[in-house]
N, C-alpha and C positions, 0 to 999 in steps of 0.2 A: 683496665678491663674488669667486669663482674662478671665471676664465671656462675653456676649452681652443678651441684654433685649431691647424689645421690650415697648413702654411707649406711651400708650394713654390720649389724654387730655389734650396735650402741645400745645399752641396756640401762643405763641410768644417768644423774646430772656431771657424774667420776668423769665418765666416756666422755661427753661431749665437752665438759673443763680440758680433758686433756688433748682433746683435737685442736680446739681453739689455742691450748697453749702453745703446742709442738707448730702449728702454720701461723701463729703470728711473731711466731720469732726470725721465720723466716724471710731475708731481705728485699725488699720489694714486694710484700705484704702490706695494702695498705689497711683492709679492715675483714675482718672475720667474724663471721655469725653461724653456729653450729645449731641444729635444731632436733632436740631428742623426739620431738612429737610425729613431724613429719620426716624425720629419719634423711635430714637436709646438712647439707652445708654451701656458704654464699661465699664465695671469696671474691672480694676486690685487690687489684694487683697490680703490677706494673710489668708491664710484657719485656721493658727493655732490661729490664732487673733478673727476673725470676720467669724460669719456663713451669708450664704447668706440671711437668711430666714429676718436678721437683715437690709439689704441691703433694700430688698422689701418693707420689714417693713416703712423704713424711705421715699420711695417717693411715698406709698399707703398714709400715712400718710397725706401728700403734699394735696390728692383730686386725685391723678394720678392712673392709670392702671396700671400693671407689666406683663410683657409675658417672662416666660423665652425662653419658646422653639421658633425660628424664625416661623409668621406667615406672611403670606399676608395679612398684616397689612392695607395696603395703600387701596387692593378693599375693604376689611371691613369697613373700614371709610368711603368712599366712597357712602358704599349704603348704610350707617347710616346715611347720610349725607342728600341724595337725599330723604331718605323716612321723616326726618327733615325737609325739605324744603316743601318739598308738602303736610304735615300737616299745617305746618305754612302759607302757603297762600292758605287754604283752608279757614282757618278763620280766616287770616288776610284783605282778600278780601272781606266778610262783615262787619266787625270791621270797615274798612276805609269809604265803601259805607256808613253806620248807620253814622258818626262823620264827615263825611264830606259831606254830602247829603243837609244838611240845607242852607250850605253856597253857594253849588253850584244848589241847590234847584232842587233837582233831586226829582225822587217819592219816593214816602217814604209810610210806610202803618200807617195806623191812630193809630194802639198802639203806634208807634214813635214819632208821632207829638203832639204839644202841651204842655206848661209848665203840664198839672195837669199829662202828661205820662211823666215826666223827671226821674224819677223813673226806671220805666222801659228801657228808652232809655237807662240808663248808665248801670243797673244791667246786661242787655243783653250784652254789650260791655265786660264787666267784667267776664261774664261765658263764652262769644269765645275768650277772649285773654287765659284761665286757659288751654287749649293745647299747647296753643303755648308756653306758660313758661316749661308748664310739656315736651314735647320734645327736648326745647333746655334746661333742668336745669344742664345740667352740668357746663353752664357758673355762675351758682349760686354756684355750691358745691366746684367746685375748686376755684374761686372766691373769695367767703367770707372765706374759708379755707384760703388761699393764704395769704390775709387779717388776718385774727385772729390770724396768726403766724408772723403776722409783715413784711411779705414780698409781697407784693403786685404784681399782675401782669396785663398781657390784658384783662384776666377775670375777674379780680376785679372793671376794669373801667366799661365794660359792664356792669355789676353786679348792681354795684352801679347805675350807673345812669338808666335803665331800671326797679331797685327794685324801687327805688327814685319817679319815674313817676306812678308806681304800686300805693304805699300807696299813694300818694297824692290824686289819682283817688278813692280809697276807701275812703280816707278820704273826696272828694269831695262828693262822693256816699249818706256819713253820713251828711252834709251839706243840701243837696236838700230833704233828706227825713226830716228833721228838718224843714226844709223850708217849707216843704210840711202840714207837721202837725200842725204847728203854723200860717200858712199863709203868709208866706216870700217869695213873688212871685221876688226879687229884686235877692234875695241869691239863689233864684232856679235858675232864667237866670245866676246869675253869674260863680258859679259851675259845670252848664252842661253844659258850653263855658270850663271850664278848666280838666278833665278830665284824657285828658292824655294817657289813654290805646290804642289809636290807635297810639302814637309815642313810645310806650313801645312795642306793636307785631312789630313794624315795625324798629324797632332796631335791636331787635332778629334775625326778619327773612333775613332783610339785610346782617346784621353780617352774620348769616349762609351762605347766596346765596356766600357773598363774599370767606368764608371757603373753599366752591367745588368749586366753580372757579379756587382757590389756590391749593388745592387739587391738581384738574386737571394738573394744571401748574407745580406744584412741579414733579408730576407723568413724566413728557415730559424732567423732568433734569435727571432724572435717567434714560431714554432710552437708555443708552450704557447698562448699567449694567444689564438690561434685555434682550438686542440683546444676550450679550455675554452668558448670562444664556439659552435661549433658543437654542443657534447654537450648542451644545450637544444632540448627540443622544440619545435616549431614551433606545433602544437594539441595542445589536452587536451578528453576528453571530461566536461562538467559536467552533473550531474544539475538539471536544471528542471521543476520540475513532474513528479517523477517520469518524465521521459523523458529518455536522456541526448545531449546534442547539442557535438559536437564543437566548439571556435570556438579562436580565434588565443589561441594563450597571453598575449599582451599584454591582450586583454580579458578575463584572468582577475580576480576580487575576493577582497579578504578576506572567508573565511567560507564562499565557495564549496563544494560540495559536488563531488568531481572523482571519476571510478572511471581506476584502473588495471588492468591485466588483464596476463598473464604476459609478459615480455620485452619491456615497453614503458616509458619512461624517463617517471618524475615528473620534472612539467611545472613544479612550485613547491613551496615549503617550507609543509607540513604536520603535522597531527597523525591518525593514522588512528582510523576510527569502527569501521570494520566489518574483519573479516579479518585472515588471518596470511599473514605470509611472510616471503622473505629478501631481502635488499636488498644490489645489488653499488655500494659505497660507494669502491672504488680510484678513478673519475674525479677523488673529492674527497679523498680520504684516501691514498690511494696503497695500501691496505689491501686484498688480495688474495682475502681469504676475505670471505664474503655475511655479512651481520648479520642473526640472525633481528628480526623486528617485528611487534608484536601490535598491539590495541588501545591508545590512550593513547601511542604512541611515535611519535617523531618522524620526518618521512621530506625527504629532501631536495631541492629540483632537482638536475635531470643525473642522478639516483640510477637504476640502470634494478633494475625490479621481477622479478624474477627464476622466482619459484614462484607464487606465491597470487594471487589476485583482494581485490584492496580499495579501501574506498573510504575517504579523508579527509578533511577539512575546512582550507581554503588560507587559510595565517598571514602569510608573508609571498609579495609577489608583486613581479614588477617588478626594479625597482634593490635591493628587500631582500633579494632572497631570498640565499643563502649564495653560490648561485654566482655571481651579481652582486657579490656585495662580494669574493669571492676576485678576480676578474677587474678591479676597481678598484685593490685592494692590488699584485697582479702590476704592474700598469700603470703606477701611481704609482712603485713600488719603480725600474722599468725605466727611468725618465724621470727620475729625483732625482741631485742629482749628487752627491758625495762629491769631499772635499777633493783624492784623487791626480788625480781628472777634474778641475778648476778648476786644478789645474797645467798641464794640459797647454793649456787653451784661452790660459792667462798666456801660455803661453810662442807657442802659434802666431800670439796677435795683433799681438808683436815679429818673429814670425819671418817675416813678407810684408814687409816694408818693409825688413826686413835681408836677404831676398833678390834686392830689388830694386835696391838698394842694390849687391850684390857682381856682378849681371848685369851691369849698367850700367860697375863700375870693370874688370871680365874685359874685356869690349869692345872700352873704353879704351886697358887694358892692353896687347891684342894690337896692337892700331894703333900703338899707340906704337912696338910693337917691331918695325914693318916689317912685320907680316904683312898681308894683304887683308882689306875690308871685309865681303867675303863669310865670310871664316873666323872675324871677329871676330863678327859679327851670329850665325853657328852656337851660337858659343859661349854668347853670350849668351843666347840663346834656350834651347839645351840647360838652362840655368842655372835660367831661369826657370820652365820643364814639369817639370823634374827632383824639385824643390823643391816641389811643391803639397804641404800637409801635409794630404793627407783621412787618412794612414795614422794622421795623430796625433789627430787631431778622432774615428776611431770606437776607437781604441783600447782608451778604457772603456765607453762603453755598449754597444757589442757583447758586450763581456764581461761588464757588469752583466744586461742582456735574457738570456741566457742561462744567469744561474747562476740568476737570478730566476724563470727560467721552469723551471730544471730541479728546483730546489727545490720548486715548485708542485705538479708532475710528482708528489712523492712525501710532499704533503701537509705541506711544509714552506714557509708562506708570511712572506715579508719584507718588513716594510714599507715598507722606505726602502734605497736605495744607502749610507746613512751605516752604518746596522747594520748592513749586509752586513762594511762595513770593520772596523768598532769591536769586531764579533764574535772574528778572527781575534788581536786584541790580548789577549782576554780571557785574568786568571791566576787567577781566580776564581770558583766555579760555586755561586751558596746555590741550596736546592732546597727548597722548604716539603715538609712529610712529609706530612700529610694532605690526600688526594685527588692528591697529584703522584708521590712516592716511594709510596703505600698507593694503596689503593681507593678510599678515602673514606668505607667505609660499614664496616660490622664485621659479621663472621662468627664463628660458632661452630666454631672449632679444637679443642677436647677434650670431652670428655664422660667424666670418672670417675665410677665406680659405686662404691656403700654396699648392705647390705644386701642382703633378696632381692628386687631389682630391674632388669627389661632395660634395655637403652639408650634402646630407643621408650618405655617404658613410661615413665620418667622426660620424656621428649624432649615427650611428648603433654600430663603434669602442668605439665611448668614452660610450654608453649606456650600451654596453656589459660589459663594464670595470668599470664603477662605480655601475652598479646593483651588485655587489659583495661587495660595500661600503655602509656602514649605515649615509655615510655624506649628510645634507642632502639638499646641492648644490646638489649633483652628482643624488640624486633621483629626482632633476629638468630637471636634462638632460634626466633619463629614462623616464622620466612622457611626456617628450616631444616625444621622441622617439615614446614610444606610440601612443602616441596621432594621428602621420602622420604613423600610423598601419606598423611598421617597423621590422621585424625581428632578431633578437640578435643573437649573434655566443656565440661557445660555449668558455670559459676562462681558462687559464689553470694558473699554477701558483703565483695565485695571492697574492702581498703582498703589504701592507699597513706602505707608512712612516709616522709618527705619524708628523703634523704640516708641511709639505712639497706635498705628494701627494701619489698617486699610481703607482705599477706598474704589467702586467701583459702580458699573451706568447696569441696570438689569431692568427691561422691558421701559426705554426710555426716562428710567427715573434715575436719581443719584443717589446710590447708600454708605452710609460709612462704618466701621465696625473698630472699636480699641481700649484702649484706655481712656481714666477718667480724664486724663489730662489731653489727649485728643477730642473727648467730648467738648470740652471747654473750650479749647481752643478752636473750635467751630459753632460755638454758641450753642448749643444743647442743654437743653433746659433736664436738670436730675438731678434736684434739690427734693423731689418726692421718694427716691428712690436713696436718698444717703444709708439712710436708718438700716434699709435690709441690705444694702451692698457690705456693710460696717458688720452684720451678722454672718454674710459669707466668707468674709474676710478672718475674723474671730475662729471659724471654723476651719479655716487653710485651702478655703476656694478661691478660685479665681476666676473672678466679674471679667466678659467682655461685653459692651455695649454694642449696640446697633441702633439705627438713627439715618432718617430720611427726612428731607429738606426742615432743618434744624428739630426735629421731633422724633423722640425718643421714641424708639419701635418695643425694644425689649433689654434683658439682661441672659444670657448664655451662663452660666457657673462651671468653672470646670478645673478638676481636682485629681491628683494621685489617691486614688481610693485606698485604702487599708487594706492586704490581707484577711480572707474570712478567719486564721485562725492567730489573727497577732496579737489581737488584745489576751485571747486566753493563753498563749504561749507566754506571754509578758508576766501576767496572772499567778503563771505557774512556776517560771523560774523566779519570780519574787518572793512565793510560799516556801522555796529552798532555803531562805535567806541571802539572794544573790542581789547584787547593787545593779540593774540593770540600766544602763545611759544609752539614749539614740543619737545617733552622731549623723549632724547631715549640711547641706553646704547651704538649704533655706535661709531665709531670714528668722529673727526671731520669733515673729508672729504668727508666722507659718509653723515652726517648729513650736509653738506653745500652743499651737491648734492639737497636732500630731499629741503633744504629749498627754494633753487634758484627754482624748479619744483611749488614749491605750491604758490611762492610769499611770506611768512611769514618773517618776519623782526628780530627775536627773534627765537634761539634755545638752548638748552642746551645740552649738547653731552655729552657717555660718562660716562651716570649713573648708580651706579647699583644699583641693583631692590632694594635691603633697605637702600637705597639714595633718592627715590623716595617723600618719603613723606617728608624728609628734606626739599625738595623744593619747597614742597606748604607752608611749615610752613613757610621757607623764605619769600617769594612772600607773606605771609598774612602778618606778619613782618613787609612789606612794606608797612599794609596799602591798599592793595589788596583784592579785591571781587572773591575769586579764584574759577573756575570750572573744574572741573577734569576729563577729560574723558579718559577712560582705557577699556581693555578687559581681562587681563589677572591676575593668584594669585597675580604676583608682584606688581599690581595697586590696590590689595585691602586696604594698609593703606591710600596709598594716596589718595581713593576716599572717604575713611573714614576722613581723614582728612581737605579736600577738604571744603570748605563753601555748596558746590553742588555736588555733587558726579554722573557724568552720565556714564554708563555700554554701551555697545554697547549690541545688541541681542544674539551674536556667543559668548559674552565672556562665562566666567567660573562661576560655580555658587555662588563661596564663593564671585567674582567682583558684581556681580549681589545684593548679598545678602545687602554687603557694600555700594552700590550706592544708591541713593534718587530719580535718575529716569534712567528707564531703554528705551535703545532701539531696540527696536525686528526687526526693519530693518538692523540694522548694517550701517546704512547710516546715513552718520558725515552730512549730512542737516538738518536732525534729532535737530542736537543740536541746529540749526539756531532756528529753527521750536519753539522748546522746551520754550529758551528763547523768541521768538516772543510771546507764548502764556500764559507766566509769563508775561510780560508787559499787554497784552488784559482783561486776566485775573481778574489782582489788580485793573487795571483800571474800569473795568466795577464794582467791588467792593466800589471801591470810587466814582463813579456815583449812586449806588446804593442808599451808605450812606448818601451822599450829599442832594439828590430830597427827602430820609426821613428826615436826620433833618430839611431842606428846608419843606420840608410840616409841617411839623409839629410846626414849629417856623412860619409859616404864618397861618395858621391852627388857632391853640389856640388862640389868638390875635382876629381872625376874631369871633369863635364862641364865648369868653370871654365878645362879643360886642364891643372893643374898637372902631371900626369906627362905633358904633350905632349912636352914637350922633351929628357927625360929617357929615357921609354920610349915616346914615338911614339904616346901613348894620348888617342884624345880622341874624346864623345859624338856622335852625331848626333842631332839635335830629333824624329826619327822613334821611336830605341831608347829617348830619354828620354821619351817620351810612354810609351808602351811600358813599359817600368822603373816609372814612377813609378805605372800602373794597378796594375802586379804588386803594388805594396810595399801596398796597402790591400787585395789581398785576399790576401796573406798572414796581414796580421793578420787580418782578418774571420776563415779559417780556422782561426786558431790559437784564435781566442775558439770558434768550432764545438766544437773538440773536446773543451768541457767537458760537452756533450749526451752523454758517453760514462763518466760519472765514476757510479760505483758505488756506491747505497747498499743496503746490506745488513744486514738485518733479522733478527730473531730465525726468522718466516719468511716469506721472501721470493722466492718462485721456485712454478712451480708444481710443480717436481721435488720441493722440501721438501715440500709439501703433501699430496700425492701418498704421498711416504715418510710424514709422519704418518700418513696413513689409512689407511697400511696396516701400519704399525706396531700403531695403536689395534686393528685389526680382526682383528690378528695374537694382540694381548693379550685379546683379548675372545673370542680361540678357545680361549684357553690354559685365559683363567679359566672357562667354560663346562665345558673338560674334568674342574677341578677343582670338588668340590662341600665347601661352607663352612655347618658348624654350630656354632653355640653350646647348650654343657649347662651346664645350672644344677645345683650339686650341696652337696651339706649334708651336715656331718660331718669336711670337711678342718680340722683345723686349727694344722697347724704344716708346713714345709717338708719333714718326713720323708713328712707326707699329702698333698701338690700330685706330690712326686715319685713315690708310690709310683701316685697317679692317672696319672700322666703316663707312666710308663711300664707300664702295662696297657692304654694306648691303642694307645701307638705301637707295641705290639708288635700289632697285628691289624695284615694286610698292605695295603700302601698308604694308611696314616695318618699324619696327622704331625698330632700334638695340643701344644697349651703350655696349661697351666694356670698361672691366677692364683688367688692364694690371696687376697689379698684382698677381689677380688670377687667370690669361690666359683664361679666358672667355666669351665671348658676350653672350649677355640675348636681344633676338628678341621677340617683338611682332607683330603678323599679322591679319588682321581683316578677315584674311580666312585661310583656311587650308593649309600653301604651301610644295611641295614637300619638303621635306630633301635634295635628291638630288640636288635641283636648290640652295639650303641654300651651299650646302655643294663647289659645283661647283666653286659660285663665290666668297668665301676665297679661294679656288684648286688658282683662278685665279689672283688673290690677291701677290700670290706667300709665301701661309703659308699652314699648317697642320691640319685638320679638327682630334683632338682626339674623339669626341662622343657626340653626339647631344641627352638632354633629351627634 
């Protein structure tokens, strides 16, 4: 079982090493991940082993909080925080004025002043530091707990050197009043000079201030995951009983019936019954422009409905729906640690006990050498506050919740901190070609004409005649047909040769449509047509013929189009220095179309689908950093086996499941993207790390005194409380400013979108001013007769005509409207045949 709990009290990378250790010792433990960022812990377990209650048990133990049930954690702390803070400098701002009044000789009231009230001056100091301990005493309980079990943490250094300054000050307390009763006016000035309690409140309350500051900070790396949380509706209104009644999206069902209405955000993941419209999908996709949506199409939570009224029927609801498992993935991603993180927690659980250690010998060290108890005790303490490593404990998940969350942001989700890292290694990118590199589905690219035949004319015979086929080339020709809203006839006799083509009777004639080797095998003459079929072929289309009583009608083309942004995605991770190979199950010639189109150096052809993953294991074999990007069930081992494993958005759920990061735009830049922010990423990680060991290895050194002697340089426990809040939210802030890293998109901006539109509408005025006909004409028949048509066109004013001689054609363009008849006249004059003018 995987439980999550909630843990308050953890203050640095000390804390959460030592939760981790204490519950995975425990039996029937099988994996533990503690999370200082989001103040988490994940345990996986064995129910027949270990009760939870044992779980709790061991990190109450600790000095720590247990939540099972998820709370909002973060504001609670928060305004524990704030009302901490504003006790603390209620009576730390007298404490300071009382102890430092003398030296800057400020007013002061006459029970303060004077050895015979030294007495008084300290006891008072000692009764307003006693809230400020009591508000901040957690740093004592977990602390010296942390301590008394041998593992020491942030709050132990605190602890210590703030208790440390405590007793000395009472013990100075006991000193002046001795002084006072035996007449020791030497021992009274010297003890109410050492004191102490104003560097002990103000350690405390520093430390705090710096805590909500961090707070705060931490709170701004998790803003994706609460965008994403918030962009779900609250209610949706469901049709019952033909009436529709609004209720709490949690008590939505599967199957339900839900209406949306214009610029209101689906409530759950569906399929629509009724209605069109467009759907703005950036929440989830990061994708800018609306997607239109009919009937039978899918619509998503968070999705907000933009134009149309409709209604669909709820697939999935709850913890299924997309934006629940995106908000899962985030989450997981955010809280997983990766090996540079488990460095750093190695190194902070030696580094409390070695700083305890060098406090203690500084101390020593000054006593030894003559100096005062009071300068030595500074030092040590300086030693001790200076030294807390929270800077090193949030270093990487700060930086992980942010790259995770900024990747979300733009529909690039990661499933794990490991593949965040493992990404930026990668020297090798396979890309399966269909439906990743292509569309997945095939469209009709050419349409050559034979005979005296239009392009519809043909478009309508071969649509007629392969809508009775489940091939589903032939449903690229219908889908096109379509598409120019074209009419079907009706079929009569149809029969299907298995591996050759079709054949079928439409308006009492015979037609046949297939391969070359069907052509032949029917005697069809397309020895004219070798030459370009050999050019479609070269290009990775695919020829179907058609042909009535042995005479070639036309050629159909039809091909997996390329992705609008493949070749530049190809482009760009090659600029990386990445070896990019397309792996696909085509034949060669097909795949050396593919590859020639995208530029890629490297393909493999020819695989089948449980070959697939042979080939990454090859490629790792070699010593290769492989990334695998797929869409489809066949790509699920290989993305499983993949070093990285990335899913496009449209693929299938079990590739999805397999993958390590997903892409909900289905856009191969995406992957550019992916890997650019694995390098930003780790790198801001190791910036992080750096400016903390860096601090801290300059740090210690300075407060220890070592340049006292030399340059007169040495901390106070006030600056080092101070110092060491700064050094953790430097880094926080340096992990911030990956919320500012740029991905850029084929288009991305509403300025690009904007210039499209008015680019198209710019084009779409152009061509309107220009009007486009096709003549059918009869009689050309050599190049001296194309050209003598072509130029009796172009000589009427504002024409520009190209004749094709093959397909007995000319195609005129005119910047106005001209008669037909004057079109038609001067081919009459020409001395050829005008067959029919579209």
């Amino acid at each position: 079982m995987k439980q999550k709990y909630d843990i308050t009290g953890m203050s640095c990378a000390a804390c959460s090493a030592n939760i981790e250790k204490s519950v995975e010792k425990l039996s029937g433990v099988k994996d533990i991940n503690v999370n200082l960022l989001s103040n988490t812990m994940t345990v996986d377990y064995d129910e027949q082993k270990i009760d939870e209650k044992e779980i709790i048990k061991s990190v109450v133990n600790l000095g720590y909080g247990v939540n099972l049930e998820k709370e909002n954690i973060k504001i609670n702390e928060l305004k524990n925080i704030k009302i901490r803070i504003l006790i603390s400098f209620i009576f730390l701002i007298p404490i300071f004025y009382i102890a430092m009044g003398h030296m800057a000789e400020w007013p002061m009231p006459a029970v303060l002043r004077g050895t015979e009230n030294s007495l008084v001056y300290s006891f008072i100091q000692f009764l307003l530091l006693i809230p400020i301990i009591y508000v901040n005493r957690k740093y004592y309980i977990v602390g010296f707990s942390s301590l008394f079990k041998g593992k020491p943490n942030m709050d132990s250094l605190i602890s210590i050197g703030s208790f440390t300054a405590i007793v000395y000050g009472i013990y100075a307390i006991f000193k002046i009043g001795h002084g006072l009763g035996h007449g020791y006016e030497s021992v009274v000035i010297k003890y109410s000079r050492e004191l102490y309690f104003e560097s002990a409140a103000m350690i405390l309350t520093l430390i705090t201030l710096g805590k909500y500051f961090e707070t705060i900070s931490k709170g701004k790396t998790s803003e994706a995951i609460s965008k994403l949380v918030n962009l779900a509706p609250k209610m949706a209104s469901v049709v019952i009983e033909e009436k529709e009644i609004e209720i709490p999206v949690q008590e939505v069902k599967i199957g339900d019936i839900i209406v949306v209405k214009p610029g209101q955000s689906i409530p759950v993941d569906g399929v629509i019954l009724e209605g069109e419209t467009s759907i703005d999908e950036a929440a989830l996709t990061g994708e800018s422009i609306p997607v239109f949506k009919k009937a039978g199409d899918n619509v998503l939570a968070a999705t907000i409905n933009k134009s149309g009224f409709i209604k669909f029927k709820a697939v999935k609801v709850g913890n299924d729906t997309t934006l629940a498992k995106i908000i899962e993935l985030v989450e997981e991603a955010s809280s997983s640690k990766i090996p540079i993180a488990k460095l750093a927690d190695k190194v902070s659980g030696v580094f409390v006990p070695i700083v305890i250690t060098i406090s203690v010998l500084a101390a020593a060290a000054w006593i030894l050498l003559g100096y005062s108890v009071e300068f030595a005790i500074s030092i040590g303490i300086s030693v001790l506050v200076i030294s807390c490593p929270c800077a090193l404990g949030l270093a990487t998940p700060v930086a992980i919740m942010v790259g995770t969350g900024k990747g979300a942001e733009n529909g690039i989700l990661i499933k794990s901190g490991e593949a965040l890292e493992i990404a930026k290694s990668v020297d090798t990118v396979v890309i399966d070609k269909t439906g990743t590199l292509t569309e997945g589905k095939p469209v009709v690219t050419d349409i050559i004409l034979k005979s005296l035949i239009f392009e519809n004319e043909l478009l309508i015979l071969a649509a007629s005649m392969e809508k009775a086929s489940e091939h589903p080339l032939g449903q690229a020709i219908v889908e096109e047909a379509l598409s120019r809203e074209l009419t079907m006839k009706e079929v009569y006799n149809f029969k299907a040769v298995p591996g050759k083509g079709i054949e079928a009777e439409i308006e009492e004639k015979i037609y046949i449509a297939g391969n070359l080797q069907f052509m032949l095998d029917n005697n069809v003459d397309i020895k004219e047509f070798i030459y370009r079929v050999d050019s479609l072929a070269e290009m990775g289309k695919t020829p179907i013929y058609f042909a009535s009583e042995n005479k070639l009608l036309g050629i159909i083309a039809v091909a997996d189009i390329l992705k609008k942004t493949s070749k530049e995605a190809v482009k760009k991770l090659t600029s990386l220095g990445l070896d990019v190979i397309m792996l696909t199950g085509d034949n060669k010639r097909t795949a050396e179309a593919i590859k020639k189109q995208l530029g890629i150096k490297t393909f493999i052809s020819e695989v089948l689908p449980q070959d697939k993953e042979k080939e990454i294991k090859r490629l790792q074999e070699s010593g290769n950093k492989v990334a695998m990007v797929g869409d489809g069930i066949n790509d699920a081992p290989a993305l499983m086996r993949a070093d990285v494993g990335i899913a496009v958005g449209a693929a299938t759920d079990i590739a999805i499941e397999s993958a390590d990061i997903v892409l909900m735009k289905s856009d191969l830049l995406d992957v550019f993207y992916s890997i650019q922010l694995s390098k930003a990423v780790i790198r801001n990680i190791k910036q992080n790390l750096f400016w903390a060991f860096f601090y801290n290895s300059l740090g210690i050194p300075l407060a220890a005194g070592v340049f006292y002697t030399s340059l007169g340089w040495d901390l106070n426990p006030m600056f080092a409380a101070a110092a060491m809040s700064l050094s953790s939210l430097c880094v926080v802030g340096n992990a911030l400013r990956l919320k500012f890293l740029k991905f850029k998109s084929h288009i991305d901006s509403q300025n690009d979108i904007n210039n499209l539109l008015n680019s198209e509408i710019k084009n779409e005025k152009e061509e309107d001013k220009k009007m486009k006909k096709i003549m059918k004409i009869n009689g050309m028949m050599c190049d001296h007769c194309s050209r003598r048509v072509e130029d009796a066109l172009n000589a009427l004013e504002n024409v520009n005509a190209k004749v094709d001689l093959d397909q007995k054609i000319a195609t005129i363009e005119t910047a106005n409207d001209i008669e037909d008849e004057i079109l038609i006249n001067t081919v009459t004059a020409a001395g050829y045949e005008v067959v029919s003018i579209e």
